[in-house]
C-alpha positions, 0 to 999 in steps of 0.5 A, spaced: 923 431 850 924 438 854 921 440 861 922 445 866 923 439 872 926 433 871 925 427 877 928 421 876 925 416 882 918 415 884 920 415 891 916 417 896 920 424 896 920 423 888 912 423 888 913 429 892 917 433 888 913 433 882 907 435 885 910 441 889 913 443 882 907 442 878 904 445 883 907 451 879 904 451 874 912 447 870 911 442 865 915 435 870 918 429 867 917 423 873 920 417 872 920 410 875 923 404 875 917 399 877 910 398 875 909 404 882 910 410 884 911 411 891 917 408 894 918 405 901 911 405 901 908 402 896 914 398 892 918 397 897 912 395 902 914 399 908 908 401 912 911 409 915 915 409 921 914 415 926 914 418 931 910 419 937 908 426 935 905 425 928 898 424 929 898 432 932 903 436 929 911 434 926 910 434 918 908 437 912 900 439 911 901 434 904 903 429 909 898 430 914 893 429 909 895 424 905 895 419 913 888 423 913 886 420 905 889 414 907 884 412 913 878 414 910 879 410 903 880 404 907 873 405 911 871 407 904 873 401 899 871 396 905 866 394 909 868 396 917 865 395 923 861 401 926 865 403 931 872 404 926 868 410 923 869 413 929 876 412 930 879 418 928 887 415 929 885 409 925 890 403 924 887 398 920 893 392 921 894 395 930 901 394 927 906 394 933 911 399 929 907 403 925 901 408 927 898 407 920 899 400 918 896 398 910 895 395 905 901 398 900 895 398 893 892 403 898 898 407 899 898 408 891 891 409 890 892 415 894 898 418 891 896 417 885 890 421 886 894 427 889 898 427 882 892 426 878 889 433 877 897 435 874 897 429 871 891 430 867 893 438 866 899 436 863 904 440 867 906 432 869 908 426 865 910 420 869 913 415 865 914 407 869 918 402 868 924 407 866 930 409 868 936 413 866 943 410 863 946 416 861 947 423 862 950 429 858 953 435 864 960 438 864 962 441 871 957 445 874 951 444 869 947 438 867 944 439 860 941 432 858 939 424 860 937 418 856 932 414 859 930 407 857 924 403 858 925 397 862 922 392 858 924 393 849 930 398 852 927 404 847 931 411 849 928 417 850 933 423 850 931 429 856 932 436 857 931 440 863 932 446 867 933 442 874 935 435 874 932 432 881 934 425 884 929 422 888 932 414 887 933 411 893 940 409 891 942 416 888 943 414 881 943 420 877 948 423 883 955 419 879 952 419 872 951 427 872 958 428 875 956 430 882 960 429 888 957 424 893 959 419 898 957 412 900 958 408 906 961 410 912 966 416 913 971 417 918 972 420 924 977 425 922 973 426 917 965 428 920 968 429 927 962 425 930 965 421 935 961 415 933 963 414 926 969 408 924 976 411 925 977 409 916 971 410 911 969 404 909 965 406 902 961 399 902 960 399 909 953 400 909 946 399 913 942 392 909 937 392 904 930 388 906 925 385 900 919 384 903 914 380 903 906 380 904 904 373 908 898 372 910 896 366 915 891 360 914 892 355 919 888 349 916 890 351 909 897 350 908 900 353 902 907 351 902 913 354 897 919 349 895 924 350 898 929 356 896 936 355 892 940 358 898 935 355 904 941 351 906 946 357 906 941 362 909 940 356 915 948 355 916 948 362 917 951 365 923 949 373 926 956 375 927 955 379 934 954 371 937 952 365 935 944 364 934 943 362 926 940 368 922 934 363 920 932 362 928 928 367 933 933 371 934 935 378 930 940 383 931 937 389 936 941 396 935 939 398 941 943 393 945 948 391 940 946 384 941 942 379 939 933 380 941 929 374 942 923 374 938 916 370 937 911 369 932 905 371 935 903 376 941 900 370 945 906 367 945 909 369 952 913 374 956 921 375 953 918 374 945 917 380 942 911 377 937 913 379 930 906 377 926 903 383 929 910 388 928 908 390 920 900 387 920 897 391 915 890 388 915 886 385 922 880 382 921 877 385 927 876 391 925 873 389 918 865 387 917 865 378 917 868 375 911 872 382 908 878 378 911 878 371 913 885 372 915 890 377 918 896 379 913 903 382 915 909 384 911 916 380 913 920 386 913 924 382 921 931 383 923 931 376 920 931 379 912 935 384 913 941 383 908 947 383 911 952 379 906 953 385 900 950 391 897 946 392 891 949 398 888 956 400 886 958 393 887 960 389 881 955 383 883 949 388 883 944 383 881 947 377 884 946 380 891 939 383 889 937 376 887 940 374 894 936 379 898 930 376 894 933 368 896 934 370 904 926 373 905 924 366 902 928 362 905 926 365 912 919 364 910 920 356 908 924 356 915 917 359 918 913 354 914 916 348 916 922 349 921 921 355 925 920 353 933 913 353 936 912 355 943 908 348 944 914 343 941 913 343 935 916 346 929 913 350 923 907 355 921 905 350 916 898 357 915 903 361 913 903 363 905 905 368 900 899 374 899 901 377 892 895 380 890 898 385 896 903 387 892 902 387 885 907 381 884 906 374 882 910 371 887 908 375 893 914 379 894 914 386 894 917 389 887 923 393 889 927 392 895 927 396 902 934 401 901 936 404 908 942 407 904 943 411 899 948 415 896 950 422 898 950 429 896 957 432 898 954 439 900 954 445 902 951 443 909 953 436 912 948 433 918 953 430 923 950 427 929 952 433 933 946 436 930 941 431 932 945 426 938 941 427 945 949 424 948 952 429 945 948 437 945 942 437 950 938 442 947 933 443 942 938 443 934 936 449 930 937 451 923 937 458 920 935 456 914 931 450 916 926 447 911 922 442 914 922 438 921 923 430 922 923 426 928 927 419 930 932 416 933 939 413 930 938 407 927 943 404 924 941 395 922 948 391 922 952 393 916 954 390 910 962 390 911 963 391 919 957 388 921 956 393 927 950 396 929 948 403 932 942 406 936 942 413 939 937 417 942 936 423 937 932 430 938 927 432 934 931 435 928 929 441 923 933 440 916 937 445 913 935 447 906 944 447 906 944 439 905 940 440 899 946 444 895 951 440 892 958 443 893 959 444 884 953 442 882 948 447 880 942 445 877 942 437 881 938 437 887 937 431 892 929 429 892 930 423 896 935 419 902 940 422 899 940 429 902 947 431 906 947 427 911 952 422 915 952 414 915 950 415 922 945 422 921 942 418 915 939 413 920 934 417 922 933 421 914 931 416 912 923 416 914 917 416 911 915 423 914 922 426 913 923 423 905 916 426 903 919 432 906 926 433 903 922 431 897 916 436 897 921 442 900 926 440 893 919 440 888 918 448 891 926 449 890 927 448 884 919 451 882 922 458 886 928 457 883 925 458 875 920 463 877 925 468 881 931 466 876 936 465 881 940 459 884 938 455 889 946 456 891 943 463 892 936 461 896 940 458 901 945 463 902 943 470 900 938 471 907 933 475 904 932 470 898 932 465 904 926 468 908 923 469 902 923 461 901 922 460 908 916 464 908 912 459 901 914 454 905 910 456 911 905 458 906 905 450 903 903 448 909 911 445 911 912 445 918 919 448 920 921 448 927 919 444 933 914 447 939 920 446 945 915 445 950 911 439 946 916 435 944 922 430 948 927 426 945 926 420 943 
């Protein structure tokens, strides 16, 4: 199988990708490993974080109508009180941490209707349940992959002219030879004052595999208890001495643990975590749409702190560890969790896989806050972002998109630290997206030029659709103008010339100083 572009990863930023290049007119391959393209928001069941500025400017146009497409499917499909028509910043779970908190099938319906038109044209072939094991490169060039199908393990040789990967794990970047990093670098290193005096390539952020959980008070469903229950529940936060399998979790803005709660009228000192990522509220919604709220279970208490699950020789057995902890934890809150009047358990809590597209209520592939890094020709460090360290708005000249969080980085894997920095809002320089050798690989994902650090606030939604629109259109550009994306980002005609199609497509590259504030 030939085509112009190949992206390997349905990702958010893989999404994207394919249909910037499509949009081209190319003929694209996109390849994902679940049943669903989308990534974080669908199979990995993470409503989007943002920032304060999202409903007025500070993402993409793409981006700016999917949110729109978003909430008018859900007024659409389901039958909501009269005043929600009216609601033009609609969230239909009001979850704490998210401006656009919903069911992820919603999200996939909307993200396959964005490629449909490309799908059905021809120019973009999706294949799910697939994924690379082998590839064909020699020092600058890539020349080949091997797919092979999830289920019989039928293989499918392809070639391109570009090869994008929009894993969240940056799986293509080792099999194709291309330099990367893992885990955290050293101070010597980045320069950044933060970072560890040694690299520590395994010490990374957490993976969460979430799940969808709705609440039944006078219908319990309990789950069996899980395998590794006893082993969760034994398990100690390393900052202190609160059990992880308890209502308190790791607070990177403090370095130490938080006290949490179940529900938001539980009192002062306990933040409700039930309402944290709810993705439906009955209140909004015509009686008997829902009879009970559903929330996802992506807490501090299932972020995975006891190994990684790539580069590791123990992959599978940390991945199935991962699923056993988010089990555990809801077990423990069935029948054990503390409640404010005495008691102990949410016997109402229960598993919702029709959420997710599951059978057992998780969600399909695990959350992945770090990836495997691009060594490029830009890296990000947190002297480009950290409002401790520059006291101005970062500017990049050769900025193709803007993004917006703080440093966030959740206890890791080796050292168990965790960090929090106020950040300014960021412009992405198109210089993180080169790799130092390679030549026709391009990041579509997480797995841009960044830092340990940097990398806890690219990881966002907003930013990773952006990475991987703003690829899409590098290596569309790069075929129509015959020239390398190396030159685009280095030659200044070339660049105002890519600059100004982005600005074209809609894709916001700088930040108004007088709108915006450090978060």
């Amino acid at each position: 199988m030939h085509v112009d572009v190949v992206i390997i990863g349905g990702s958010i930023g893989g999404v994207m990708a394919a249909r910037a290049a499509a949009s081209h007119g190319l003929r694209v391959l996109l390849t994902e490993e679940t049943a669903w393209i989308g990534g974080q928001l669908t199979s990995q069941a993470v409503p989007p974080d943002e920032h304060p500025f999202i409903e007025s400017f500070g993402c993409t146009a793409t981006y700016r109508a999917f949110r729109d497409a978003v909430r008018q499917t859900m007024k659409t499909r389901y039958p909501v009180k009269p005043h929600v028509h009216g609601l033009a910043h609609w969230n239909p779970g009001h979850a704490s941490v998210s401006r656009l908190s919903v069911p992820p099938t919603i999200m996939l319906q909307v993200l396959e209707h964005m490629l449909e038109p490309f799908v059905k044209s021809g120019r973009l072939t999706i294949l799910r349940q697939h994924h690379v094991v082998s590839a064909r490169h020699d020092e600058k060039q890539v020349s080949e992959l091997t797919l092979a199908s999830i289920g019989d393990q039928k293989t499918l040789t392809v070639t391109g002219t570009y090869f994008l990967d929009a894993t969240d794990t940056g799986e293509l970047l080792p099999l194709t030879g291309t330099a990367f990093v893992t885990g955290a670098e050293s101070q010597a290193d980045t320069g950044e004052p933060n970072a560890l005096d040694q690299a520590l390539p395994d010490d990374m952020q957490p993976v969460t595999w979430v799940a969808a959980v709705g609440y039944a008070p006078l219908h319990p469903r309990p789950i069996r208890k899980p395998d590794a229950y006893d082993f969760f529940k034994s398990a100690i936060w390393p900052c202190d001495d609160t059990h992880v399998l308890s209502w308190y979790g790791p607070d990177s803005s403090t370095g130490k643990t938080k006290r949490f709660g179940m529900f938001d009228d539980e009192g002062a000192g306990r933040f409700p975590l039930w309402s944290y990522r709810r993705i439906i509220d009955p209140r909004d919604f015509e009686p008997g749409v829902f009879d009970h709220e559903v929330t996802l279970i992506n807490w501090p208490q299932n972020d995975y702190i006891f190994g990684n699950i790539y580069g590791t020789a123990r992959d599978d057995h940390h991945k199935e560890q991962a699923r056993e902890l988010t089990r555990s934890l809801i077990y423990w809150l069935q029948h054990e969790a503390p409640r404010p009047d005495g008691g102990k358990g949410y016997p109402g809590v229960h598993l919702r896989p029709d959420m997710l597209g599951t059978d057992d209520g998780l969600a399909m592939a695990p959350y992945i806050r770090e990836s495997r890094r691009i060594k490029a020709v830009k890296r990000i460090t947190e002297h480009d972002i950290n409002a401790d360290l520059i006291d101005h708005l970062p500017r990049h000249l050769d900025s193709v998109g803007i993004g917006c969080y703080h440093i966030d980085l959740h206890m890791t894997t080796v050292t168990n630290r965790f960090f929090f920095a106020r950040s300014w809002p960021f412009e992405i320089p198109l210089g993180a997206f080169i790799p130092v050798q390679k030549e026709n690989v391009l990041p579509a994902c997480k797995n841009i030029g960044t830092t340990h650090l940097t990398n806890g606030c690219f990881r966002l939604h907003p930013v990773e659709w952006n990475i991987g629109e703003v690829a899409g259109h590098l290596a569309a550009k790069a075929i129509e103008w015959q020239v390398s994306p190396r030159v685009i980002q280095a030659d200044p005609a070339w660049l105002a010339r890519f600059q100004a199609h982005l600005d074209q497509a809609g894709i916001e590259r700088s930040w108004p100083a007088d709108k915006v504030h450090v978060i």
